[in-house]
Jmol script that loads the backbone (N, CA, C; Angstrom):
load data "model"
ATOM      1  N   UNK A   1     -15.406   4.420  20.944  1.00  0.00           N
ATOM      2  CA  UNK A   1     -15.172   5.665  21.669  1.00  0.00           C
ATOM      3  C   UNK A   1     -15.194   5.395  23.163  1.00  0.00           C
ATOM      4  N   UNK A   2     -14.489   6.027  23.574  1.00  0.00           N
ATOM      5  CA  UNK A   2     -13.848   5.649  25.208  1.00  0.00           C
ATOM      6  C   UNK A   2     -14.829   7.224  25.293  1.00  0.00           C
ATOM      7  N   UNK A   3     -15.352   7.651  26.629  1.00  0.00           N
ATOM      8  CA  UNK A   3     -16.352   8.733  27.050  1.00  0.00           C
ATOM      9  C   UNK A   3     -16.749   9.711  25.738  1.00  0.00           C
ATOM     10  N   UNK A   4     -17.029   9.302  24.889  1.00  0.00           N
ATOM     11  CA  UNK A   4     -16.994  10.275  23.686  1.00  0.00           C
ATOM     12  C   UNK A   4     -16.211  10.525  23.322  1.00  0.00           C
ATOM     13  N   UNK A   5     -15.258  10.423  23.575  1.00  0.00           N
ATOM     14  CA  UNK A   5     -13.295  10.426  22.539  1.00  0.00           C
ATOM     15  C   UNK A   5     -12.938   9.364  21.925  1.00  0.00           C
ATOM     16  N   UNK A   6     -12.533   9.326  20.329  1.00  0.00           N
ATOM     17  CA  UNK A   6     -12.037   8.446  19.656  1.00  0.00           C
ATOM     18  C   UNK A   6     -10.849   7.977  19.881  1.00  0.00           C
ATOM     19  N   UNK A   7     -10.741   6.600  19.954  1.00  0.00           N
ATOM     20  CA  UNK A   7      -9.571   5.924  20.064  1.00  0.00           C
ATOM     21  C   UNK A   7      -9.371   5.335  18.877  1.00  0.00           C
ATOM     22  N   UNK A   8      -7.798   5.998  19.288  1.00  0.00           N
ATOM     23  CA  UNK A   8      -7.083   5.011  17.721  1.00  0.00           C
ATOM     24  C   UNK A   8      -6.030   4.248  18.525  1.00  0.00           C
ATOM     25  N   UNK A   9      -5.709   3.311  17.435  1.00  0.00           N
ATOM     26  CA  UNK A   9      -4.208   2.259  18.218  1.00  0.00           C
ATOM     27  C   UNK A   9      -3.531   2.494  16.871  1.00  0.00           C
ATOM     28  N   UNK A  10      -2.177   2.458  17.055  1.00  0.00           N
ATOM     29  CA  UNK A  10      -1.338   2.519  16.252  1.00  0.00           C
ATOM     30  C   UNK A  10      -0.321   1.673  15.806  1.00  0.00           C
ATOM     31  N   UNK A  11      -0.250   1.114  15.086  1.00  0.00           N
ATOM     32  CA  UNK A  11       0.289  -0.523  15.126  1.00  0.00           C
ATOM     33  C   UNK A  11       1.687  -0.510  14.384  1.00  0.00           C
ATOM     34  N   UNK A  12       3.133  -0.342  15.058  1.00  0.00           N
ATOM     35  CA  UNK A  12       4.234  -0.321  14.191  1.00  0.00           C
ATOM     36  C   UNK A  12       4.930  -0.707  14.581  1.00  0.00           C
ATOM     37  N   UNK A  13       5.895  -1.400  14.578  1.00  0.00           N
ATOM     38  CA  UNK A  13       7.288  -1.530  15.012  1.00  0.00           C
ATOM     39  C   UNK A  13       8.261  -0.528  15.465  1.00  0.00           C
ATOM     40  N   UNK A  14       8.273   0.455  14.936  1.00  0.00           N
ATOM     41  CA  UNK A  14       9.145   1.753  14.975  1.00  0.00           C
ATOM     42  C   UNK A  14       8.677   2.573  16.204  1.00  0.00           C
ATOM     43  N   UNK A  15       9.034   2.380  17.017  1.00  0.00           N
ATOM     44  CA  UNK A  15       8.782   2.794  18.364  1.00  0.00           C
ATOM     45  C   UNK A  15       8.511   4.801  18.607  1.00  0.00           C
ATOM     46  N   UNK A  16       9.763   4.727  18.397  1.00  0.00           N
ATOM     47  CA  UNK A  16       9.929   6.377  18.103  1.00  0.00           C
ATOM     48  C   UNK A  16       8.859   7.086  16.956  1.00  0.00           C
ATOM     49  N   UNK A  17       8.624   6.806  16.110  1.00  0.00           N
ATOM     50  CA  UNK A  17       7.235   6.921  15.217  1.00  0.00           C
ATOM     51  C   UNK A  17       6.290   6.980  15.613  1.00  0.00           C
ATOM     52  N   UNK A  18       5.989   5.955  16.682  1.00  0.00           N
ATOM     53  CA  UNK A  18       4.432   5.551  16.967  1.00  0.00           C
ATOM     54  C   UNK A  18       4.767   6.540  18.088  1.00  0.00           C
ATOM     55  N   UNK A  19       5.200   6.853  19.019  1.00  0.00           N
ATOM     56  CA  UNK A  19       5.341   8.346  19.980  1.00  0.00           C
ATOM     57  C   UNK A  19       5.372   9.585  19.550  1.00  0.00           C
ATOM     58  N   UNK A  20       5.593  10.038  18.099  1.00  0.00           N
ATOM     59  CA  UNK A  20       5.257  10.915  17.542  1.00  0.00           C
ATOM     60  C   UNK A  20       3.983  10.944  17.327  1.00  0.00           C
ATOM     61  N   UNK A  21       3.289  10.166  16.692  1.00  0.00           N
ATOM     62  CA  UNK A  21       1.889  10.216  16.090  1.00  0.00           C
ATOM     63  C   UNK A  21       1.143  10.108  16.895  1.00  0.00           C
ATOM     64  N   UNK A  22       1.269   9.344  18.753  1.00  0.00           N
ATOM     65  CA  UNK A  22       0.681   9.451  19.314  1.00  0.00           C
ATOM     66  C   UNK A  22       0.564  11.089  20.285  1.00  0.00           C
ATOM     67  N   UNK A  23       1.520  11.326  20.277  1.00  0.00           N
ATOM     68  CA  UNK A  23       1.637  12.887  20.586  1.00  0.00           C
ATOM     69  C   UNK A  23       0.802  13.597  19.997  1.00  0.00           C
ATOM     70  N   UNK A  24       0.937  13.558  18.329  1.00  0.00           N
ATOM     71  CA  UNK A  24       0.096  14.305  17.422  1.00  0.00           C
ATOM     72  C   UNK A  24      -1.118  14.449  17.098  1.00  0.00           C
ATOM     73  N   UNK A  25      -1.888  13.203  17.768  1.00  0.00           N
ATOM     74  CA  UNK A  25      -3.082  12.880  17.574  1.00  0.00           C
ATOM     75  C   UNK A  25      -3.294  13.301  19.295  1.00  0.00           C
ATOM     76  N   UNK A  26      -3.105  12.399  20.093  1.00  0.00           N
ATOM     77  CA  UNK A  26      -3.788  12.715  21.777  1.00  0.00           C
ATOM     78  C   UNK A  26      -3.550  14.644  21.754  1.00  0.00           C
ATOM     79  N   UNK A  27      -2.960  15.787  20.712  1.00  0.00           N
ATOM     80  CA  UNK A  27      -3.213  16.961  20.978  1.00  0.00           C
ATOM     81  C   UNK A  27      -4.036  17.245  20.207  1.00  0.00           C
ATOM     82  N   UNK A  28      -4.997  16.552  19.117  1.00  0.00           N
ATOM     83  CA  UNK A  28      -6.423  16.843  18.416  1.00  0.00           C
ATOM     84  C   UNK A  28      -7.158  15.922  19.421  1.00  0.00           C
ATOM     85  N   UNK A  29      -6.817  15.673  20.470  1.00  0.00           N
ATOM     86  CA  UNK A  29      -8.242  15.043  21.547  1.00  0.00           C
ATOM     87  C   UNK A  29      -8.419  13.527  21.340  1.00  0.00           C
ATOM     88  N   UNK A  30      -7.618  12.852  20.608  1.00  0.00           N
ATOM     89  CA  UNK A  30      -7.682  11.448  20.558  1.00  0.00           C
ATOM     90  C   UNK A  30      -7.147  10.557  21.688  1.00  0.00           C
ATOM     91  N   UNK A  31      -7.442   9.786  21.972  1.00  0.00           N
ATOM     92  CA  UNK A  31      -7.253   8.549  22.936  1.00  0.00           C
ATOM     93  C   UNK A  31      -6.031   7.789  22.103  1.00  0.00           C
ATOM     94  N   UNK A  32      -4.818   7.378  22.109  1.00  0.00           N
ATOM     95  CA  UNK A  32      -4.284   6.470  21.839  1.00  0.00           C
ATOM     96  C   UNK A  32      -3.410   5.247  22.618  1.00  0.00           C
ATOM     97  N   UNK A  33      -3.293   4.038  21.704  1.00  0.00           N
ATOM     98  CA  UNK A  33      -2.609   3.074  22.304  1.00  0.00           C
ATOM     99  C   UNK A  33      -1.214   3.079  21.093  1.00  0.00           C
ATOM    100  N   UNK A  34      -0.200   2.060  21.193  1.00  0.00           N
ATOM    101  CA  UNK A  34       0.490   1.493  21.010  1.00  0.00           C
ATOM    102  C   UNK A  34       0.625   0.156  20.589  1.00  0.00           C
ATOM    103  N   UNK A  35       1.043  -0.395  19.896  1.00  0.00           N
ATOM    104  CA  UNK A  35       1.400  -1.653  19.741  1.00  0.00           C
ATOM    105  C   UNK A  35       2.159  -2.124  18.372  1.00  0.00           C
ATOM    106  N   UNK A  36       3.804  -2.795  18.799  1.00  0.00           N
ATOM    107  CA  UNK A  36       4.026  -2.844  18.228  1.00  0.00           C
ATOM    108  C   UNK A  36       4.451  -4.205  17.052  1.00  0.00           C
ATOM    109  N   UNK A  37       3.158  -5.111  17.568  1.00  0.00           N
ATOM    110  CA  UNK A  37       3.828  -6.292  16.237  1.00  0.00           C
ATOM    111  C   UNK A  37       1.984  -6.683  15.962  1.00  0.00           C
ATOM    112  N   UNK A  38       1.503  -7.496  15.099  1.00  0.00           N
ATOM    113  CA  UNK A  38       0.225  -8.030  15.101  1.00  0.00           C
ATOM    114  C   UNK A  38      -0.206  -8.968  15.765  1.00  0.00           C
ATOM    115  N   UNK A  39       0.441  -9.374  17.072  1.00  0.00           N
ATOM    116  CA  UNK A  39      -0.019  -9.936  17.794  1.00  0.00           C
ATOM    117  C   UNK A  39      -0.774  -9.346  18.936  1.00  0.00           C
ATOM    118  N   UNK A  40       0.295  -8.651  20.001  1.00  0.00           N
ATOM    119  CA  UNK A  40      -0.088  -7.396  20.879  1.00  0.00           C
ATOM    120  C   UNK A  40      -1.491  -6.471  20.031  1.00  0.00           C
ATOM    121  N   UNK A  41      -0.877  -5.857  18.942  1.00  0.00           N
ATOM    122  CA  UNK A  41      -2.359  -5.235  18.481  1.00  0.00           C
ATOM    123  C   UNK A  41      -4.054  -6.072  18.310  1.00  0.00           C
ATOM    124  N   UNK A  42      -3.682  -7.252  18.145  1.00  0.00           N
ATOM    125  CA  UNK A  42      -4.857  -7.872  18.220  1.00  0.00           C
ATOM    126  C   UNK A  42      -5.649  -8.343  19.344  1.00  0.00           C
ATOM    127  N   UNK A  43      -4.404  -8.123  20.545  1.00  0.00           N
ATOM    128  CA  UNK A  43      -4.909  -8.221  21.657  1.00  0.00           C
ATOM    129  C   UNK A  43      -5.262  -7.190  22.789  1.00  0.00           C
ATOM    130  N   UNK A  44      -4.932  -6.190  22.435  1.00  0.00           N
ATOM    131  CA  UNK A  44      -5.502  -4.779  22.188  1.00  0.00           C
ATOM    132  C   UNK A  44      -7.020  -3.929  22.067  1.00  0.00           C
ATOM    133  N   UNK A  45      -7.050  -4.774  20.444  1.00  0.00           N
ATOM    134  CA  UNK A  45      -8.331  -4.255  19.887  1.00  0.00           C
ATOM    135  C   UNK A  45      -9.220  -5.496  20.376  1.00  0.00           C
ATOM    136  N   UNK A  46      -9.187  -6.156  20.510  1.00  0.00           N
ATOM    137  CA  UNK A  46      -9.978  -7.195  21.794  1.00  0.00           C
ATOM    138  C   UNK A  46     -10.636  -6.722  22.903  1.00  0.00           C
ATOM    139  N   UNK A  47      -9.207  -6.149  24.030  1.00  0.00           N
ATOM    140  CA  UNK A  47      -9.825  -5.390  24.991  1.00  0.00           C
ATOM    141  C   UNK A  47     -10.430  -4.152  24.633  1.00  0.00           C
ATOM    142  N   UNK A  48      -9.861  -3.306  23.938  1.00  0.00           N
ATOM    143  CA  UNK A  48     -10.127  -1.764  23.827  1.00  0.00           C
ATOM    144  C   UNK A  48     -10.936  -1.835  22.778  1.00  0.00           C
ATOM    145  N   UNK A  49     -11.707  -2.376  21.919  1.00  0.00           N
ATOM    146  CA  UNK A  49     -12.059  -1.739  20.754  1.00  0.00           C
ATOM    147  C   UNK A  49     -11.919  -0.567  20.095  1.00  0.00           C
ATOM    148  N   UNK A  50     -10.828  -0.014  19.129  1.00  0.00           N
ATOM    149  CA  UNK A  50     -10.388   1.224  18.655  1.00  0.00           C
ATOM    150  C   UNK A  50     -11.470   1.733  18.202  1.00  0.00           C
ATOM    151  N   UNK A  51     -12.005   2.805  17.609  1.00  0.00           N
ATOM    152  CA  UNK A  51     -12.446   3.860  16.496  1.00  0.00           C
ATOM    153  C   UNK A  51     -11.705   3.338  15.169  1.00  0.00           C
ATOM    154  N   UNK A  52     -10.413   3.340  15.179  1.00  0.00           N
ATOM    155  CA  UNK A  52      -9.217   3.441  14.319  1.00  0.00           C
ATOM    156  C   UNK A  52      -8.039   2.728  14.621  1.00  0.00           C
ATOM    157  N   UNK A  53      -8.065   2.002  13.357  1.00  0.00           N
ATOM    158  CA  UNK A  53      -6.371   1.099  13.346  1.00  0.00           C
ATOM    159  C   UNK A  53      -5.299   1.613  12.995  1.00  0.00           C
ATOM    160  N   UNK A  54      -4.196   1.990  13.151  1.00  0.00           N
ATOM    161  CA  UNK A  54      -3.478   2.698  12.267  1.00  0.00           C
ATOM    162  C   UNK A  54      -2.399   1.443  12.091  1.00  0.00           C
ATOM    163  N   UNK A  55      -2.283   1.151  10.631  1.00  0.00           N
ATOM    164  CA  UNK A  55      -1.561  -0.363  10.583  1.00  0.00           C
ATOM    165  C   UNK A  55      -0.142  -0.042   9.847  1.00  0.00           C
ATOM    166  N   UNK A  56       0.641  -0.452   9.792  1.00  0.00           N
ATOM    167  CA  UNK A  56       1.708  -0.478   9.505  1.00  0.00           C
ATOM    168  C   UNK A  56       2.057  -1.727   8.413  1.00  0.00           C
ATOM    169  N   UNK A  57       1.962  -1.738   7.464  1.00  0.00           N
ATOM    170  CA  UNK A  57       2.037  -2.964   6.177  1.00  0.00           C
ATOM    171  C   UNK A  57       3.510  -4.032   6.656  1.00  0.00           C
ATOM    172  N   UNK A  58       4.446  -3.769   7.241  1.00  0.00           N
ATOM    173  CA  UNK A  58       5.386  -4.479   7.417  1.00  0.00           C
ATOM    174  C   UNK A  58       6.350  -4.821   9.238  1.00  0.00           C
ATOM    175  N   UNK A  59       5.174  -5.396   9.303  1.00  0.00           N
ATOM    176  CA  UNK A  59       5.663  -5.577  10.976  1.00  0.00           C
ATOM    177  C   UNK A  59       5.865  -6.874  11.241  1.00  0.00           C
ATOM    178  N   UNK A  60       6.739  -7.159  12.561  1.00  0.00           N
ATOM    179  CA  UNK A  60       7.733  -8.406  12.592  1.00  0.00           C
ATOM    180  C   UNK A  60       7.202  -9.638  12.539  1.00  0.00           C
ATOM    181  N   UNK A  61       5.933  -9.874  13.248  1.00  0.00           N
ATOM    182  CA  UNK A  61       5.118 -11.113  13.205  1.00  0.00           C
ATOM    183  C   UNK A  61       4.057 -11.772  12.146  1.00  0.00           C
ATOM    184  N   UNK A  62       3.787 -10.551  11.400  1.00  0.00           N
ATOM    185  CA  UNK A  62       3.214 -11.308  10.359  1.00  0.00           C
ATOM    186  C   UNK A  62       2.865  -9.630   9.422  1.00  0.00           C
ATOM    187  N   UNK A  63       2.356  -9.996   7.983  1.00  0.00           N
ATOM    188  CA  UNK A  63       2.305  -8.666   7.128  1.00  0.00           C
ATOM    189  C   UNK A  63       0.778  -7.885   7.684  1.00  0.00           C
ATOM    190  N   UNK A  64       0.966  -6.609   7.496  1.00  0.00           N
ATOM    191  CA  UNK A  64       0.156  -5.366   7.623  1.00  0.00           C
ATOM    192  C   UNK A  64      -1.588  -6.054   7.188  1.00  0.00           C
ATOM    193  N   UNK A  65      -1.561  -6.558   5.858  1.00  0.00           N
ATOM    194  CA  UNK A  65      -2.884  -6.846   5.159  1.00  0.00           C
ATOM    195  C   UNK A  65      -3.675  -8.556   6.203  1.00  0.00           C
ATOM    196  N   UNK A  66      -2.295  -9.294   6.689  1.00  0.00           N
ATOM    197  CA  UNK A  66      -2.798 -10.325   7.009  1.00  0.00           C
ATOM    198  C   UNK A  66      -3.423  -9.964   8.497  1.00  0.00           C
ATOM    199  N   UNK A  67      -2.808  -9.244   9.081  1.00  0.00           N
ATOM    200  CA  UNK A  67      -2.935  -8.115  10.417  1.00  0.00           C
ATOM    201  C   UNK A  67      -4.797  -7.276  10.067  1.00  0.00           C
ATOM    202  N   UNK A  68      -4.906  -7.195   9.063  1.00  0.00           N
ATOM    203  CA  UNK A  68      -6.392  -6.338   8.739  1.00  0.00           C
ATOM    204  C   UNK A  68      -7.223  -7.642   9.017  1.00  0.00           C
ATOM    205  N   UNK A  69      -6.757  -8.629   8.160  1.00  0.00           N
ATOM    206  CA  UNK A  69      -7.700  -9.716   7.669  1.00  0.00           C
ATOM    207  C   UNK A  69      -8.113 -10.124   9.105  1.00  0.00           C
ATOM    208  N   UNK A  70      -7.417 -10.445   9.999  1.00  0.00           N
ATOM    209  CA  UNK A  70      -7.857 -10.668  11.615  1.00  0.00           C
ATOM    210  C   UNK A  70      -8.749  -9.602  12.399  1.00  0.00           C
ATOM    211  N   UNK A  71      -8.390  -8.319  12.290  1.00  0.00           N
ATOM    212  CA  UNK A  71      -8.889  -7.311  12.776  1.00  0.00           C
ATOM    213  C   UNK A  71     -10.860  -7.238  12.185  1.00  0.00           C
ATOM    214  N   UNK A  72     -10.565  -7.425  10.977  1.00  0.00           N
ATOM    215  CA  UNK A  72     -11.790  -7.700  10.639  1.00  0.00           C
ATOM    216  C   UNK A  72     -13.035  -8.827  11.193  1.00  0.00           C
ATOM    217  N   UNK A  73     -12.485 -10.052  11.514  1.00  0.00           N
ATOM    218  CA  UNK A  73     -13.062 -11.122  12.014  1.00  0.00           C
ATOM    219  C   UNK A  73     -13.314 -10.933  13.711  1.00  0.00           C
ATOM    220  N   UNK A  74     -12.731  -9.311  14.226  1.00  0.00           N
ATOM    221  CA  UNK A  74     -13.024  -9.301  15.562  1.00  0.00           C
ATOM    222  C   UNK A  74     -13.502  -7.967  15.949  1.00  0.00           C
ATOM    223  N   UNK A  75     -13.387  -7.549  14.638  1.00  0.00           N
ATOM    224  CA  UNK A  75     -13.923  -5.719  14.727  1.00  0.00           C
ATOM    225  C   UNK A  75     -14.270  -5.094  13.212  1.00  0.00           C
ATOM    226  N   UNK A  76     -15.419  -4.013  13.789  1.00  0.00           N
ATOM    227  CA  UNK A  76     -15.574  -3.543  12.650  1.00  0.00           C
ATOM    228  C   UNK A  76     -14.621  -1.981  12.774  1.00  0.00           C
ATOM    229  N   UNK A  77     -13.540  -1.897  13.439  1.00  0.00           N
ATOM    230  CA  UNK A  77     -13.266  -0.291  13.667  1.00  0.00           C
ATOM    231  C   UNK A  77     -12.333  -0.330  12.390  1.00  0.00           C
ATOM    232  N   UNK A  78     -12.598   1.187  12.073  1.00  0.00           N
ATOM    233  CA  UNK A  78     -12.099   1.765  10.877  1.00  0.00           C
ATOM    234  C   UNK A  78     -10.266   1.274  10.609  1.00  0.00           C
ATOM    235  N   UNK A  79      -9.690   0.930   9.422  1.00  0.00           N
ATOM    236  CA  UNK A  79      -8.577   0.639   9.510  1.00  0.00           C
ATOM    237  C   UNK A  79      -7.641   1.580   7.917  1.00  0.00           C
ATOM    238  N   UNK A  80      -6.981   2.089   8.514  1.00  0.00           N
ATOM    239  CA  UNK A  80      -5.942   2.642   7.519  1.00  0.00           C
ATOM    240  C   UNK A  80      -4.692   2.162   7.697  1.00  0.00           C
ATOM    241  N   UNK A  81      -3.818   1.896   6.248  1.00  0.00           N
ATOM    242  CA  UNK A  81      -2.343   1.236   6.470  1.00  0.00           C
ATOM    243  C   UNK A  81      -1.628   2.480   6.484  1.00  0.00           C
ATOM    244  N   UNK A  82      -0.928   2.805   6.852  1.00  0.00           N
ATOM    245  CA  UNK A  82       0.157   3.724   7.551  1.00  0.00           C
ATOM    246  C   UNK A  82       2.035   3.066   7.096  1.00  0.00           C
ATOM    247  N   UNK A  83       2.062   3.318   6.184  1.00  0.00           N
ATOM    248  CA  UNK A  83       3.440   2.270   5.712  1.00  0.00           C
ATOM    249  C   UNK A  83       4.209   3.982   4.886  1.00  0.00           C
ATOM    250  N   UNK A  84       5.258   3.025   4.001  1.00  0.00           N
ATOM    251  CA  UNK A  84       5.519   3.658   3.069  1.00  0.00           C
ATOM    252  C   UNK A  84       5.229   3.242   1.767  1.00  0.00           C
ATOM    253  N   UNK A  85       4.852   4.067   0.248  1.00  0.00           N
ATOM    254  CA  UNK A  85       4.962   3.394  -0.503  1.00  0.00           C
ATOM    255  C   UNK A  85       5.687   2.230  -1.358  1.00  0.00           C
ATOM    256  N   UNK A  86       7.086   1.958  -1.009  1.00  0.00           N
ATOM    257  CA  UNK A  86       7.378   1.223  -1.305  1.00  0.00           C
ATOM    258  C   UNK A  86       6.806  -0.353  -0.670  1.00  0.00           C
ATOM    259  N   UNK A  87       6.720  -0.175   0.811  1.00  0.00           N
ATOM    260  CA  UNK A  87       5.874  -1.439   1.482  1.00  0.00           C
ATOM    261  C   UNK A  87       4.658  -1.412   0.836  1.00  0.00           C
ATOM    262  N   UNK A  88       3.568  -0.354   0.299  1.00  0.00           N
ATOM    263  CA  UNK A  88       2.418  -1.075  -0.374  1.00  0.00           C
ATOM    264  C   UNK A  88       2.864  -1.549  -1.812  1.00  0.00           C
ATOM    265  N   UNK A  89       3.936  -1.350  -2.773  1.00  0.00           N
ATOM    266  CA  UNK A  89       4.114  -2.183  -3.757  1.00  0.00           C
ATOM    267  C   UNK A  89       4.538  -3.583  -3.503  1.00  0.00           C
ATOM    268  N   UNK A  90       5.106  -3.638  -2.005  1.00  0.00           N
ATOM    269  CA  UNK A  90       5.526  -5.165  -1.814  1.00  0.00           C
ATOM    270  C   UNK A  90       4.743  -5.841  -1.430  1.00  0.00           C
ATOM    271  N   UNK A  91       3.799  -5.153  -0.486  1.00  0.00           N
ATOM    272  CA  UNK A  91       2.363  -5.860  -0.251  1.00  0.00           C
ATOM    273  C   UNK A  91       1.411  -6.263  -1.412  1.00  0.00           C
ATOM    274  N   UNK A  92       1.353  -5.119  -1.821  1.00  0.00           N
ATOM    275  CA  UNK A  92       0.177  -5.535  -3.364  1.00  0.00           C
ATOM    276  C   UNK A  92      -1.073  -4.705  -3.347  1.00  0.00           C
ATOM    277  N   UNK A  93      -1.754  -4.851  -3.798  1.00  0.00           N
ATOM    278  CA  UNK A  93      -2.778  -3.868  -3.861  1.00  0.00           C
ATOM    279  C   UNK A  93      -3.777  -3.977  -2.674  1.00  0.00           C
ATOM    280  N   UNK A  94      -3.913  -2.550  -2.744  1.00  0.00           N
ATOM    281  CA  UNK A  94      -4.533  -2.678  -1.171  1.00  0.00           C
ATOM    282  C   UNK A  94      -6.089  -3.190  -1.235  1.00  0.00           C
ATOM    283  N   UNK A  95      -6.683  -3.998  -0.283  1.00  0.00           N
ATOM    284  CA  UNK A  95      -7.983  -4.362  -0.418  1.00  0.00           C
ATOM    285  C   UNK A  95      -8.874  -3.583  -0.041  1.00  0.00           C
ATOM    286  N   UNK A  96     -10.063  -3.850  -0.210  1.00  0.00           N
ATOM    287  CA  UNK A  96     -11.773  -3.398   0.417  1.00  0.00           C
ATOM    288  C   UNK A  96     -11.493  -3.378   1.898  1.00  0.00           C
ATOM    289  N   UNK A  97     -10.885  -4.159   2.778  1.00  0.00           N
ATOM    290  CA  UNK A  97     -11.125  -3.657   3.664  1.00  0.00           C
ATOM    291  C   UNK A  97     -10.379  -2.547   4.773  1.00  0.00           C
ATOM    292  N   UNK A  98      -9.719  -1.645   3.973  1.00  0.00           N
ATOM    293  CA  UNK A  98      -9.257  -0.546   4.689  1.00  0.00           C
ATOM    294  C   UNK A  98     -10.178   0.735   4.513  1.00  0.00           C
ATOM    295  N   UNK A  99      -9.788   1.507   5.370  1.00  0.00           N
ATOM    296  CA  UNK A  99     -10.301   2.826   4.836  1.00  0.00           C
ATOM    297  C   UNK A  99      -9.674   3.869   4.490  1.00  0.00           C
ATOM    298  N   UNK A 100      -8.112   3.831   4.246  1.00  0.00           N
ATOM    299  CA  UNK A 100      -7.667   4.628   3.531  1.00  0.00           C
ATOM    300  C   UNK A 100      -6.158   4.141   3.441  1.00  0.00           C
ATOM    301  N   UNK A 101      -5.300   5.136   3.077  1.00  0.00           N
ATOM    302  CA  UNK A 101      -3.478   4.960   3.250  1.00  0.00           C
ATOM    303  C   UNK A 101      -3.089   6.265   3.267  1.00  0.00           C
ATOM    304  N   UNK A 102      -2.118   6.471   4.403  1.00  0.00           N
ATOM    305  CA  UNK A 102      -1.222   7.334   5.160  1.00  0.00           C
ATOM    306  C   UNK A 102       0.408   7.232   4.671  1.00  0.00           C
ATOM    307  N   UNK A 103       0.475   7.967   3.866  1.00  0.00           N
ATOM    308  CA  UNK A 103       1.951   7.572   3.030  1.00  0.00           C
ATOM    309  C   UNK A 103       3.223   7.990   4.149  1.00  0.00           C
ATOM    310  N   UNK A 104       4.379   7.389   4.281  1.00  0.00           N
ATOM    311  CA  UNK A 104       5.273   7.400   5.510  1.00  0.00           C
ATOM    312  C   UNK A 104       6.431   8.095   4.448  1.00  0.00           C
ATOM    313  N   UNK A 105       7.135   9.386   4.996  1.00  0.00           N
ATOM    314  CA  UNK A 105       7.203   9.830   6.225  1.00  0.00           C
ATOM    315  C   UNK A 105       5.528  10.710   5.749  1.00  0.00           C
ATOM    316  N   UNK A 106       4.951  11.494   6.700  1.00  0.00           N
ATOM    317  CA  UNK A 106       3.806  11.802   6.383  1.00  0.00           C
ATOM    318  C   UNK A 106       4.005  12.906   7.582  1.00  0.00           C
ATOM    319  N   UNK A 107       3.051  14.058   7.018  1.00  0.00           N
ATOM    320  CA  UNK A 107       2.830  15.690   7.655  1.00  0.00           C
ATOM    321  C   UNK A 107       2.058  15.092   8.798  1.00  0.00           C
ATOM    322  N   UNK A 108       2.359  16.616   9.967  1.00  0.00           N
ATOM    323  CA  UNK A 108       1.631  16.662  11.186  1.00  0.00           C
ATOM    324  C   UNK A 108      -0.323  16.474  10.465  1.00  0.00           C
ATOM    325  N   UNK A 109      -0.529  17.451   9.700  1.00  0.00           N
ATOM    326  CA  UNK A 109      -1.524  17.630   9.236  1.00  0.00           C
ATOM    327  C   UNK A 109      -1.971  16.107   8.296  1.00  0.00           C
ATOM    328  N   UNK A 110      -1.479  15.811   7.412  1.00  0.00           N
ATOM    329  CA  UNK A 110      -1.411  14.447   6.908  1.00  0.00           C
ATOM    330  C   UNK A 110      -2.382  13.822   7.166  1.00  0.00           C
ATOM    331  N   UNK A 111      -1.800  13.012   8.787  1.00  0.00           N
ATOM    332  CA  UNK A 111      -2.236  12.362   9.405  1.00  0.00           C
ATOM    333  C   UNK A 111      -3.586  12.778  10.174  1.00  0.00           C
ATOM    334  N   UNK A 112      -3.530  13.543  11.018  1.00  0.00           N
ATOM    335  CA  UNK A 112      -4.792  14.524  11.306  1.00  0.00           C
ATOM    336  C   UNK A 112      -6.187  14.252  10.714  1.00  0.00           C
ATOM    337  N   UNK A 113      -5.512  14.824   9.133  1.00  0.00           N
ATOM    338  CA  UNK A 113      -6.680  14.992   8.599  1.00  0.00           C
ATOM    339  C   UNK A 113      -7.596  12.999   7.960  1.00  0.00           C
ATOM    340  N   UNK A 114      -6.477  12.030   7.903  1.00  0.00           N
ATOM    341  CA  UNK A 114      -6.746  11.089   7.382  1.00  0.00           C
ATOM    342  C   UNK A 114      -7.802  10.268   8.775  1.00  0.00           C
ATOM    343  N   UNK A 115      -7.136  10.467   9.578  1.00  0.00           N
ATOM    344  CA  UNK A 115      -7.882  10.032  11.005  1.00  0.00           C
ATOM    345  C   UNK A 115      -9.489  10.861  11.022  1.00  0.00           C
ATOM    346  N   UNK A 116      -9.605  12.421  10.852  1.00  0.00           N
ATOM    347  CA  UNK A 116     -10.623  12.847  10.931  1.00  0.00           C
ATOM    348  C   UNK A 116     -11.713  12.175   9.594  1.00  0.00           C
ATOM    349  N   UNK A 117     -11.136  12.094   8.476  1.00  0.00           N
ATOM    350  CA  UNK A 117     -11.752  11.320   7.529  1.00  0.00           C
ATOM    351  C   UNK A 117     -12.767   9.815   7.599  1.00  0.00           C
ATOM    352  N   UNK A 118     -11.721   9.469   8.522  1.00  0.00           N
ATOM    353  CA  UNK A 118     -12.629   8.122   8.573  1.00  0.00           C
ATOM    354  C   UNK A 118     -13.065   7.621   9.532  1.00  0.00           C
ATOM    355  N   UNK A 119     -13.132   9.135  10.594  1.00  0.00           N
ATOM    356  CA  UNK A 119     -14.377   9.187  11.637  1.00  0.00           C
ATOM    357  C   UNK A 119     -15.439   9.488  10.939  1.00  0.00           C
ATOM    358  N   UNK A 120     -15.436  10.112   9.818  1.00  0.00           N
ATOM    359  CA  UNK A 120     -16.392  10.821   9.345  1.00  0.00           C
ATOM    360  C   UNK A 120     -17.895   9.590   8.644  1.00  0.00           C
TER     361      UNK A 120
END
end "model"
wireframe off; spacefill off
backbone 0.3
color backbone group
């Protein structure tokens, strides 16, 4: 938490996406970043330490789960994959270390509520 406001980063390729959700969230009072491959995001949550990952299962530099597996070894902040279902059947089953999944395309509310969840 940046002054008592949760920060999330949002980790996608899809540019236009991640400006929606960051819109949608910084108007429930969230702090957000950007980033869009697993490299930049890891260097990110380095400096900033998030609240919340919002991961994307299929981004250009390496896969969504291998992207957690790092995040983990440098943070404990909460992580949800944010994909579509078809990317979690190509990925595989999701592991222990997320805290939830955000199915794509996904409601204003959707999302909202999945972020408030795993502040909780």
């Amino acid at each position: 938490m940046i002054n008592g406001i949760p920060s999330i980063l949002i980790i996608d390729h899809e540019q236009n996406l991640c400006w929606v959700v960051q819109r949608i969230l910084e108007r429930e009072g969230y702090l957000c970043r950007i980033a869009k491959d697993g490299a930049s995001a890891l260097d990110l949550i380095c400096a900033s330490q998030p609240d919340i990952a919002l991961v994307d299962l299929m981004l250009p530099d390496m896969s969504g789960q291998e992207l957690c597996r790092r995040i983990r070894d440098i943070s404990d902040c909460r992580i949800i994959y944010f994909s579509s279902v078809a990317d979690l059947k190509l990925a595989g089953p999701i592991d222990k270390i997320t805290n939830g999944f955000i199915n794509k395309p996904a409601s204003m509310k959707r999302i909202v509520h999945a972020v408030g969840n795993a502040l909780k």
